[in-house]
C-alpha positions as a LaTeX table, in Angstrom:
\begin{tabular}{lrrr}
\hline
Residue & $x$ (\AA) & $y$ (\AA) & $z$ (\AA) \\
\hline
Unk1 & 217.99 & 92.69 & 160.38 \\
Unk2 & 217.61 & 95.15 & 163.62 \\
Unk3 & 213.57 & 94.83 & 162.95 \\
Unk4 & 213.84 & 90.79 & 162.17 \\
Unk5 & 216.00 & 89.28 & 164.65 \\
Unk6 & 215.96 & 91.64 & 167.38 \\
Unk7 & 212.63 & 93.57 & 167.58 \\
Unk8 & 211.40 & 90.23 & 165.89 \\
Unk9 & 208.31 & 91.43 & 163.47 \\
Unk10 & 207.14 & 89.38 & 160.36 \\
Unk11 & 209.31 & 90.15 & 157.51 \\
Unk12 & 206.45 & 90.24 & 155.18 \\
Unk13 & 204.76 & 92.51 & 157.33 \\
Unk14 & 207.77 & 94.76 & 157.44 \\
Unk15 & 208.09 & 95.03 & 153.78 \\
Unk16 & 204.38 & 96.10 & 153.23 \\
Unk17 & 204.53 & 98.96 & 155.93 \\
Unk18 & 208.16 & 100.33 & 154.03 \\
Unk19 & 206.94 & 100.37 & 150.80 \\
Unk20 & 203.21 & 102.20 & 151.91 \\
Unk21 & 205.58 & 104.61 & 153.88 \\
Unk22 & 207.66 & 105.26 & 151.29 \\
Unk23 & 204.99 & 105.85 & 149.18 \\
Unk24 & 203.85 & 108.34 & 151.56 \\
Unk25 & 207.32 & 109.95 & 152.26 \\
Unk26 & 207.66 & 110.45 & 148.51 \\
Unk27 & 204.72 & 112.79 & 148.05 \\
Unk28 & 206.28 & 114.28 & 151.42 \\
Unk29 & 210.12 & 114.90 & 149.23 \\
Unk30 & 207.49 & 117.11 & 146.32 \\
Unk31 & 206.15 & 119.53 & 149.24 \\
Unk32 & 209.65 & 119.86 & 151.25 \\
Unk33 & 211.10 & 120.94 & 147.81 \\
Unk34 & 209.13 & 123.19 & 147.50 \\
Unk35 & 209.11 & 124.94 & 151.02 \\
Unk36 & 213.03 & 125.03 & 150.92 \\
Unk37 & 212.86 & 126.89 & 147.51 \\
Unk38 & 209.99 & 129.30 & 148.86 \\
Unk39 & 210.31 & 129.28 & 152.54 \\
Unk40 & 213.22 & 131.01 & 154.25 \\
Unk41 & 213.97 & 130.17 & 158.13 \\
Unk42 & 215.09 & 133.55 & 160.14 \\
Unk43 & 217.53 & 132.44 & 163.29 \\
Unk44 & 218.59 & 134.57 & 165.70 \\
Unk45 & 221.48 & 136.87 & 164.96 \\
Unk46 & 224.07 & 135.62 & 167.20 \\
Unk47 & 224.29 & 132.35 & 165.13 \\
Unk48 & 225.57 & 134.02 & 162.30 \\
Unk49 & 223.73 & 131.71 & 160.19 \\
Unk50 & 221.73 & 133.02 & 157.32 \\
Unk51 & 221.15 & 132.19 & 153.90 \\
Unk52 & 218.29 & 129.74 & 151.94 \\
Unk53 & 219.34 & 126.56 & 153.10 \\
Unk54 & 221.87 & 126.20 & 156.37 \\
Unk55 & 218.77 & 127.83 & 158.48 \\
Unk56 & 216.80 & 124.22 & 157.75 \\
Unk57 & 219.87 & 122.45 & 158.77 \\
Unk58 & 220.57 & 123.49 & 161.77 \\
Unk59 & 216.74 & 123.36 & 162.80 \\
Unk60 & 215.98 & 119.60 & 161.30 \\
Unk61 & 218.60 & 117.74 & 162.08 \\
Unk62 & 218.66 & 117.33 & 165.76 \\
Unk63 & 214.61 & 116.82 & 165.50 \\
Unk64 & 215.90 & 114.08 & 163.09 \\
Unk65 & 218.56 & 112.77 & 165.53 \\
Unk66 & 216.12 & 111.96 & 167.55 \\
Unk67 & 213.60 & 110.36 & 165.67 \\
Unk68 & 216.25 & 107.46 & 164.64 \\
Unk69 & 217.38 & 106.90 & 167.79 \\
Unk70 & 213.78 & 105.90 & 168.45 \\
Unk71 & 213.80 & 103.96 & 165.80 \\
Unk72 & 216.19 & 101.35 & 167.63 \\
Unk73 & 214.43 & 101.65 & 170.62 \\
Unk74 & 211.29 & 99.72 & 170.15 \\
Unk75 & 210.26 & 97.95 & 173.58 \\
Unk76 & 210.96 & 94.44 & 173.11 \\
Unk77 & 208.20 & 93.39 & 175.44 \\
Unk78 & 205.13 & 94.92 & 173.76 \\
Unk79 & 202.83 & 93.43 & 171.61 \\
Unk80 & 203.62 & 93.03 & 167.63 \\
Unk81 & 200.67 & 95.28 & 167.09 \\
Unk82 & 202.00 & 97.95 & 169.51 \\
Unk83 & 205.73 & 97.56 & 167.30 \\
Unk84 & 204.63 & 97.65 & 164.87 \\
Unk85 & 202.75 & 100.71 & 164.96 \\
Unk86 & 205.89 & 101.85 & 166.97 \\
Unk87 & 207.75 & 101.36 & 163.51 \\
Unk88 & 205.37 & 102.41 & 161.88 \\
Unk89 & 205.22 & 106.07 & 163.21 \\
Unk90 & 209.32 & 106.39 & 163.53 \\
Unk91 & 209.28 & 105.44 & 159.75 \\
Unk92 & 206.98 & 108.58 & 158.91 \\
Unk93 & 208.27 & 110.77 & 161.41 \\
Unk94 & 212.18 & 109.99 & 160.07 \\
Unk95 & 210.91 & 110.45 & 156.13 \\
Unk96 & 209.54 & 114.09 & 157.18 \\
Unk97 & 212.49 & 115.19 & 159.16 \\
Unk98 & 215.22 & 113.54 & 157.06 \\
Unk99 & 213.70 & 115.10 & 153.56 \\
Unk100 & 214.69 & 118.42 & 155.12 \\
Unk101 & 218.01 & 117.36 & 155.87 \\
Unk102 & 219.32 & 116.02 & 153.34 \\
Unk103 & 217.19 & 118.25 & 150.59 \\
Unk104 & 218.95 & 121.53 & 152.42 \\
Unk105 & 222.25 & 119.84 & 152.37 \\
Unk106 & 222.29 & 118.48 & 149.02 \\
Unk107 & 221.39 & 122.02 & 147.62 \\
Unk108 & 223.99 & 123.51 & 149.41 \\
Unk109 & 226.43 & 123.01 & 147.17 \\
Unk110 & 225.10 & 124.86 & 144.23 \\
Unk111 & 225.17 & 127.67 & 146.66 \\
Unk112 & 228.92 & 127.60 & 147.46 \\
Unk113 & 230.37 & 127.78 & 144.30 \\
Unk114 & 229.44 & 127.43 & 139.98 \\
Unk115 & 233.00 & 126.99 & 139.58 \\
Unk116 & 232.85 & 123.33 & 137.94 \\
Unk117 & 236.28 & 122.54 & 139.72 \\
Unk118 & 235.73 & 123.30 & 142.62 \\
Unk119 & 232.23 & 121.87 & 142.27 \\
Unk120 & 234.48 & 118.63 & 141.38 \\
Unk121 & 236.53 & 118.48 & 144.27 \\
Unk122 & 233.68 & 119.37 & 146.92 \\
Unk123 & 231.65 & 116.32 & 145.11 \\
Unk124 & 234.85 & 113.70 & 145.45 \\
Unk125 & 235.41 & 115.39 & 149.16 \\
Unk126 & 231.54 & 114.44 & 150.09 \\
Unk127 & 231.96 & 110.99 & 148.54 \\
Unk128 & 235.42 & 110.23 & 150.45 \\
Unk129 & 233.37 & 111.32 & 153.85 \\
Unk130 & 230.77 & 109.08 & 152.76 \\
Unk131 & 232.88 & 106.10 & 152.06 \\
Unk132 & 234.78 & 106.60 & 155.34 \\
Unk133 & 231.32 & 106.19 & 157.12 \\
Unk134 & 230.15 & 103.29 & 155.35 \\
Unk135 & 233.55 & 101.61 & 156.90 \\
Unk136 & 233.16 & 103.14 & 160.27 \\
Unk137 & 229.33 & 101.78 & 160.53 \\
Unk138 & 230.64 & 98.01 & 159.06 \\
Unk139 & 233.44 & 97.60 & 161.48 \\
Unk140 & 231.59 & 99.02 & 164.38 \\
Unk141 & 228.18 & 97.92 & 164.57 \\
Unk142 & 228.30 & 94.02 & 164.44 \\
Unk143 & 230.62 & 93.64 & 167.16 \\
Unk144 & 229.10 & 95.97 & 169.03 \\
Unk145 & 225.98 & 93.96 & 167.94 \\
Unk146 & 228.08 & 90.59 & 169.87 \\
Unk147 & 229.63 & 92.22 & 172.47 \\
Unk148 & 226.97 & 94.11 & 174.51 \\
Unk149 & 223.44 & 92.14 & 173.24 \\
Unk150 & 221.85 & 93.41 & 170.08 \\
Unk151 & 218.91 & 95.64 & 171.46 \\
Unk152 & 221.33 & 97.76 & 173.60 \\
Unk153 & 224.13 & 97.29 & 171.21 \\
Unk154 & 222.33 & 99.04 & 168.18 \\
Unk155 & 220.74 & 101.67 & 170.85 \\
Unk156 & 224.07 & 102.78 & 171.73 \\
Unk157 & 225.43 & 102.87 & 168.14 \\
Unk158 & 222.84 & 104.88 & 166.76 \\
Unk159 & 223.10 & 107.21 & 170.30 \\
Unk160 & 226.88 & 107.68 & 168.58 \\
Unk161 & 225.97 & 107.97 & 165.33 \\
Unk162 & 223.82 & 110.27 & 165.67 \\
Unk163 & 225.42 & 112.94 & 167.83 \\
Unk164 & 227.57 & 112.59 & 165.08 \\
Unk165 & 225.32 & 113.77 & 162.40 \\
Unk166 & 224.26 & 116.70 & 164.54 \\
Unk167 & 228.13 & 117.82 & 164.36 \\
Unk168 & 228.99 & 117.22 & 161.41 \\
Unk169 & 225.74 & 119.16 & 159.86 \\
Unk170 & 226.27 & 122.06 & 162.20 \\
Unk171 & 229.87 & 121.93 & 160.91 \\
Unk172 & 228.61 & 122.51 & 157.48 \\
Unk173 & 225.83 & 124.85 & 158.25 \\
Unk174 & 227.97 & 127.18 & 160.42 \\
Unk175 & 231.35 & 127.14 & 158.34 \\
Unk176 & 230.14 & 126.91 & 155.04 \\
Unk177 & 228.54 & 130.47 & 153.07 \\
Unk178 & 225.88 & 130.60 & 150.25 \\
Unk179 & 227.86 & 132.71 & 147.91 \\
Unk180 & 225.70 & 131.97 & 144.76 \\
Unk181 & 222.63 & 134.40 & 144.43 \\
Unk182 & 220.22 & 133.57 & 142.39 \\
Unk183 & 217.51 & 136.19 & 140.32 \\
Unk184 & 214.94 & 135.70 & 143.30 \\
Unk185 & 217.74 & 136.91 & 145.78 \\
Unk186 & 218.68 & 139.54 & 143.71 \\
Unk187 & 215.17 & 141.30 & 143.17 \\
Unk188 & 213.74 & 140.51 & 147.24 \\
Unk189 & 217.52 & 142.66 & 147.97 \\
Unk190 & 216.58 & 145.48 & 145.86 \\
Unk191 & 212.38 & 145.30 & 146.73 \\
Unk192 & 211.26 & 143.70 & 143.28 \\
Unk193 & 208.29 & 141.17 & 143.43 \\
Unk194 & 209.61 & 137.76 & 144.54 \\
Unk195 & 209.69 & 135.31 & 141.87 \\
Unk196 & 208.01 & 131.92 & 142.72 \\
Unk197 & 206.44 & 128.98 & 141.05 \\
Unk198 & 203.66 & 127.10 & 142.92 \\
Unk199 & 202.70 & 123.47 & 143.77 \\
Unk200 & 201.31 & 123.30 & 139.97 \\
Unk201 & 204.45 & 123.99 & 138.53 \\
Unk202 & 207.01 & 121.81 & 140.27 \\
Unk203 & 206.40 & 118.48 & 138.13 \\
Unk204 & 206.48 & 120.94 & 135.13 \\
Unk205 & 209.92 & 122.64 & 136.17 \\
Unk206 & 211.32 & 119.04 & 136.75 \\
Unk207 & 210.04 & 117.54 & 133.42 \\
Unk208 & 211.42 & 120.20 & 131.44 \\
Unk209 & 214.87 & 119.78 & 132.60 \\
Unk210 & 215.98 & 117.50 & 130.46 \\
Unk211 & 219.69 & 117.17 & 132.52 \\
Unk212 & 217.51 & 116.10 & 135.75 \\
Unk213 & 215.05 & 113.54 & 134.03 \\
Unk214 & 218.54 & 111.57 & 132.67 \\
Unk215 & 220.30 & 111.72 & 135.86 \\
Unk216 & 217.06 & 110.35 & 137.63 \\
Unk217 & 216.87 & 107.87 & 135.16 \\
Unk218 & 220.50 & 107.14 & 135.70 \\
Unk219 & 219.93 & 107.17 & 139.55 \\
Unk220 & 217.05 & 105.23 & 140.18 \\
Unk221 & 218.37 & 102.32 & 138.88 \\
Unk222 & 221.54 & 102.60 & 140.97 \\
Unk223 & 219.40 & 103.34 & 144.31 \\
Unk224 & 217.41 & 99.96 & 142.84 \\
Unk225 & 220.40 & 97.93 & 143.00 \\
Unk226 & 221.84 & 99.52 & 146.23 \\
Unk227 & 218.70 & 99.82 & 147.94 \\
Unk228 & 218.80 & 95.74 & 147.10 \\
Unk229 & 222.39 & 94.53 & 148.15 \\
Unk230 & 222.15 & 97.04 & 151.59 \\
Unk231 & 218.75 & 95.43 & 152.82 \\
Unk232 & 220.50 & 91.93 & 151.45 \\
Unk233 & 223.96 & 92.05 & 152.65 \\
Unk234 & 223.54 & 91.25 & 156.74 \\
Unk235 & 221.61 & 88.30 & 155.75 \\
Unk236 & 223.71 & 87.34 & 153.37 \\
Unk237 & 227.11 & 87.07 & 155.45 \\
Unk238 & 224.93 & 85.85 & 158.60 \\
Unk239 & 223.30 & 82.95 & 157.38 \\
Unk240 & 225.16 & 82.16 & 154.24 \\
Unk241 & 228.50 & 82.85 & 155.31 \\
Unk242 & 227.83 & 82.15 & 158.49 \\
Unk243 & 229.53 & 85.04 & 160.19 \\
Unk244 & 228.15 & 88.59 & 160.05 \\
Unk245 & 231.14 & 90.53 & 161.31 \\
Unk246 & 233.06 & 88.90 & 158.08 \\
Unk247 & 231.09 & 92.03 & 156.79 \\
Unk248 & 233.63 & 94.31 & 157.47 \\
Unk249 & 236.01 & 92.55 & 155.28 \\
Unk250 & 234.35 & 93.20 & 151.98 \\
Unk251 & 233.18 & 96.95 & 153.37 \\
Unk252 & 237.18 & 97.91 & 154.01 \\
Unk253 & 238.59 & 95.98 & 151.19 \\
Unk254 & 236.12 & 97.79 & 149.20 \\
Unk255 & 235.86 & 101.27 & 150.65 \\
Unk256 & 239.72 & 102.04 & 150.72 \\
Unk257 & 239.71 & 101.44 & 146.99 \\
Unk258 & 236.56 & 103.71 & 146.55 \\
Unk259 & 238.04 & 106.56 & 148.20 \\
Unk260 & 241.02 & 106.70 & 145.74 \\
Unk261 & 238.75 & 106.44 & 143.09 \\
Unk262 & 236.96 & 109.34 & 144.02 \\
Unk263 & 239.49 & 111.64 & 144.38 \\
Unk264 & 240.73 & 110.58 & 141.49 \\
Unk265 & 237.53 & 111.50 & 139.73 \\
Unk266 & 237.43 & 114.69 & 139.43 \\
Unk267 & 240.90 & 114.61 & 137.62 \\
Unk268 & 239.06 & 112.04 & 135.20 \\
Unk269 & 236.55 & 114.40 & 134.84 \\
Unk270 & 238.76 & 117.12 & 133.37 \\
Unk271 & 240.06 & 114.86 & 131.20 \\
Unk272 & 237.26 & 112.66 & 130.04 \\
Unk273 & 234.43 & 115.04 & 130.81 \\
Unk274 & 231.76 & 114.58 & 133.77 \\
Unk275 & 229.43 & 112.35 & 131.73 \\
Unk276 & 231.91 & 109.86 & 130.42 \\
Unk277 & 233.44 & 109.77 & 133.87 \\
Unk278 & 230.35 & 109.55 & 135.63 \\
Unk279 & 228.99 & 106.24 & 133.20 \\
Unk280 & 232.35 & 104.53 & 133.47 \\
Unk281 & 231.86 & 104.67 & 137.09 \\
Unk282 & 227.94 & 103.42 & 136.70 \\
Unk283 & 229.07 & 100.29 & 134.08 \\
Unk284 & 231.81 & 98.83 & 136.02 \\
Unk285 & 230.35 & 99.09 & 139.39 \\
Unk286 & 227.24 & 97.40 & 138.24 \\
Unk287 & 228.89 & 94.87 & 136.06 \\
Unk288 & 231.29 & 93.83 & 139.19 \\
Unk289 & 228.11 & 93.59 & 141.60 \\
Unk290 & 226.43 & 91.72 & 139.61 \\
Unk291 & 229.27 & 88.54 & 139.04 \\
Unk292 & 229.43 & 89.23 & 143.24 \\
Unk293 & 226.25 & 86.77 & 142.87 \\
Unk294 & 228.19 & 84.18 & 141.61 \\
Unk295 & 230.84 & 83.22 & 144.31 \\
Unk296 & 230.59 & 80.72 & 146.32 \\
Unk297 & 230.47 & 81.18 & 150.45 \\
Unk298 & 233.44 & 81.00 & 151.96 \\
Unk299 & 235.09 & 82.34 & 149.03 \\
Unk300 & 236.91 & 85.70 & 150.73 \\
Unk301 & 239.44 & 86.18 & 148.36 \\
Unk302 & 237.60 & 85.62 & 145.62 \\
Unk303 & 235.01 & 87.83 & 146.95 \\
Unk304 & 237.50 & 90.71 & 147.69 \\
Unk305 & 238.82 & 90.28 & 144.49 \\
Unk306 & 235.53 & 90.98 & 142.76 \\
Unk307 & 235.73 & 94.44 & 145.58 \\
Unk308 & 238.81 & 95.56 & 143.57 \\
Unk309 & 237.33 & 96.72 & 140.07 \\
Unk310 & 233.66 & 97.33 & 141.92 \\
Unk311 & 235.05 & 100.16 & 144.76 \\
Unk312 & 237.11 & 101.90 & 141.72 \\
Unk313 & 233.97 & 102.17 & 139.95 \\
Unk314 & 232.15 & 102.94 & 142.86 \\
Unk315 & 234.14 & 105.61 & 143.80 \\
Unk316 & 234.48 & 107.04 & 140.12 \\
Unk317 & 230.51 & 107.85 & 139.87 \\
Unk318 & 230.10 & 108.67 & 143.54 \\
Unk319 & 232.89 & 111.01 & 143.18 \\
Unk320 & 231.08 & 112.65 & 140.42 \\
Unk321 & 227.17 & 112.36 & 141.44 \\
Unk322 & 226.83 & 115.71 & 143.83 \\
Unk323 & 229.00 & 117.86 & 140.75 \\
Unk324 & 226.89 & 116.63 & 138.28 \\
Unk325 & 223.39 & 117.50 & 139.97 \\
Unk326 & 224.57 & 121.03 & 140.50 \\
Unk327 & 225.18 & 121.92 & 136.73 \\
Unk328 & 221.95 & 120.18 & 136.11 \\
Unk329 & 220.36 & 122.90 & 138.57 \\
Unk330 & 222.32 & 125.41 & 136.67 \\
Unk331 & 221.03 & 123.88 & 133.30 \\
Unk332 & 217.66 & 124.42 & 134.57 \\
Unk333 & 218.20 & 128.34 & 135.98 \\
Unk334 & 219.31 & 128.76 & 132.06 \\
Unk335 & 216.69 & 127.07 & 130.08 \\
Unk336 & 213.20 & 127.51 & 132.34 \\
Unk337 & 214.49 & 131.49 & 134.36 \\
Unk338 & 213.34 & 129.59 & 137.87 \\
Unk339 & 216.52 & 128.83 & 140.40 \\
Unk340 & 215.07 & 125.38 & 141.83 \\
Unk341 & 217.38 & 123.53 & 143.69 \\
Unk342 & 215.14 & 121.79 & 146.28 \\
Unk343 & 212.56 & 121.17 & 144.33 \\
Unk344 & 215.04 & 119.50 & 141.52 \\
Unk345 & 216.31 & 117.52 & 144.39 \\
Unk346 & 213.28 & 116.75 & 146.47 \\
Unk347 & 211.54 & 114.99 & 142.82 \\
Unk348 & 214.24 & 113.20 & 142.57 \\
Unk349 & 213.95 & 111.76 & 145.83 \\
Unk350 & 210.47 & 111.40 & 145.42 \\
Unk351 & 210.65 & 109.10 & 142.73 \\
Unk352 & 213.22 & 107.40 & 143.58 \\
Unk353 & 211.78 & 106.49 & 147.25 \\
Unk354 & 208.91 & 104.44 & 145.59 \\
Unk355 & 211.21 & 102.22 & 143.94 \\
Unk356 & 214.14 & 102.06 & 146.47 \\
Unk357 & 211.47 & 101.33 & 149.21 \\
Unk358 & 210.61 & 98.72 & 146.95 \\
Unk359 & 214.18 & 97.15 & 146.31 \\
Unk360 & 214.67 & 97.47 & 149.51 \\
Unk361 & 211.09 & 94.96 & 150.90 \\
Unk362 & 212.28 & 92.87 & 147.99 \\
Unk363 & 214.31 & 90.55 & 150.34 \\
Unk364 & 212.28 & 90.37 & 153.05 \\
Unk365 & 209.14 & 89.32 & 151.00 \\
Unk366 & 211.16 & 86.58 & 149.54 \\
Unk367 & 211.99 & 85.71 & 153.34 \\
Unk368 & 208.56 & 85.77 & 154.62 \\
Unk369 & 207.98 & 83.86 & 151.13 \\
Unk370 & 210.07 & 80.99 & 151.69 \\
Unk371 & 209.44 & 80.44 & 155.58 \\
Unk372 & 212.29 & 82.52 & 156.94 \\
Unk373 & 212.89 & 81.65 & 160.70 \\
Unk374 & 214.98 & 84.22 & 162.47 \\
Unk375 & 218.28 & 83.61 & 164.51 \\
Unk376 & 218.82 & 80.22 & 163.72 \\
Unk377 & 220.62 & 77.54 & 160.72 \\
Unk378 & 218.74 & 78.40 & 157.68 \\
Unk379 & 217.96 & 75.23 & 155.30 \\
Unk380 & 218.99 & 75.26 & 151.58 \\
Unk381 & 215.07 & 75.64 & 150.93 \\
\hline
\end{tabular}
């Protein structure tokens, strides 16, 4: 909406740069993989911050700060050609930086702990954060948005946001340990020959995981669906509802029931086991998202209603999703002798970017398909 109505580029056009830049990011996810697994970052002593993985965090995510706070600053006086290509470089740029991120942070976690319970409540803990943000950003944004114009409103929010991030990453980078050694930590300590795998190898060491290759399965079609409804949703309450900040509505209503459910999950899990748990979560999410299609505008209570049974399932799998991955690392150590935790989360990423860039140009082809004018009363047609 941001790139639409405010920086006001061709939605078509939009949706053909995202996917090619996805497409490009992807093969970006295979080679950050494999530099996190092979690649160790030395900071200076007085950090106190060693390890495989918290090094990359603490160097990538203020580069990546930056980058998408540039992203909301495109000059709304320049040319389409020159925001375009404005857009176009920020996308890139944020795909790099953010694929070191989030790869380092996501394998943290097999780091800190095999214990499966406490793997459990770390996952639900991650998914509460993330469900608390998702809340923060929905209240926040569009009446920021009204209140101080959208250019500079969105500016500042991502300015907060942002600085954020940076915290809440250091946070984790400087208070968090990587208890876990692996075989390739254990020879470099004692002088052995390092144990890698190269660039040839990585599809292989993903394929043969069979744990991975379900849970991708199981995950692309989630980000499809997600990727969908996210790049749908402001459209949806501005122009059919009619309101945008009645966004916030369905965002609380639904996130204080997901956050519940998640820490309810990993008592489910105990009980049920993580795979059960983890496809109840999957079926009644989707099944409530889907009948969310259905309701007529204006409809709140009906709408919220339909929240109820979707943020308990939401919460369930997202409670369970970080857990899961970890074992499925583990799986892999066990069956295949290599320790690969980027790599087994940067192919995941990879191919779910080319369809989740996809779901998420999906609207905004059909806008540019059906003559979508921005910032005023859309027509039925």
């Amino acid at each position: 909406m941001y790139l639409t109505d405010v920086a006001l580029l061709p939605a078509g056009i939009i949706a053909t740069i995202q996917v090619i830049t996805r497409f490009v990011d992807a093969f970006n996810d295979v080679a950050t993989g494999w530099l996190l697994d092979n690649t160790r970052i030395k900071l200076p002593k007085w950090l106190h911050v060693d390890g495989k993985f918290r090094p990359w965090m603490i160097v990538s995510t203020p580069l990546a700060a930056i980058v998408l706070v540039l992203f909301f600053a495109i000059p709304s006086g320049a040319s389409e050609v020159f925001k375009l290509s404005w857009y176009t470089v920020i996308v890139v740029l944020n795909g790099f930086l953010w694929d070191f991120v989030n790869g380092s942070h996501g394998a943290l976690l097999s780091r800190m702990t095999q214990n499966a319970k406490e793997r459990n409540l770390v996952s639900a803990l991650n998914g509460i954060f993330v469900m608390i943000a998702v809340m923060v950003v929905s209240w926040f944004v569009p009446f920021i948005e009204n209140m101080l114009g959208s250019q500079q409103g969105y500016l500042i929010a991502a300015i907060v946001f942002n600085v954020l991030m940076i915290a809440g990453m250091f946070i984790a980078a400087f208070f968090t340990k990587e208890r876990v050694q692996d075989e390739v930590d254990v020879k470099q300590a004692i002088g052995e020959q390092k144990k890698k795998y190269d660039v040839k190898e990585m599809i292989h060491l993903w394929a043969k995981n069979k744990a991975l290759v379900i849970l991708f399965a199981a995950g692309v079609m989630t980000m499809l669906a997600q990727g969908f409804m996210t790049a749908m949703n402001s459209y949806y309450f501005k122009y059919y509802w009619g309101d945008l900040t009645q966004m916030w509505k369905l965002n609380t209503f639904g996130g204080i029931l997901i956050i519940p459910s998640v820490i309810a999950s990993p008592f489910l899990a105990n009980w049920l086991g993580k795979k059960r748990t983890y496809v109840i979560g999957l079926v009644i999410a989707g099944v409530t998202t889907f009948l969310r299609s259905f309701i007529p505008a204006g409809q709140m209570g009906l709408l919220l209603a339909i929240a109820v049974p979707s943020g308990i399932g939401t919460g369930i799998f997202l409670g369970m999703s970080a857990s899961i991955a970890s074992d499925a690392v583990e799986f892999g150590e066990w069956k295949l002798g290599i320790r690969a935790e980027g790599i087994a989360s940067s192919i995941n990423n990879f191919l779910r970017k080319l369809l989740t860039g996809l779901a998420g140009a999906m609207p905004l082809w059909i806008l540019g398909l059906t003559g979508y004018v921005p910032n005023v009363e859309q027509s039925p047609e």
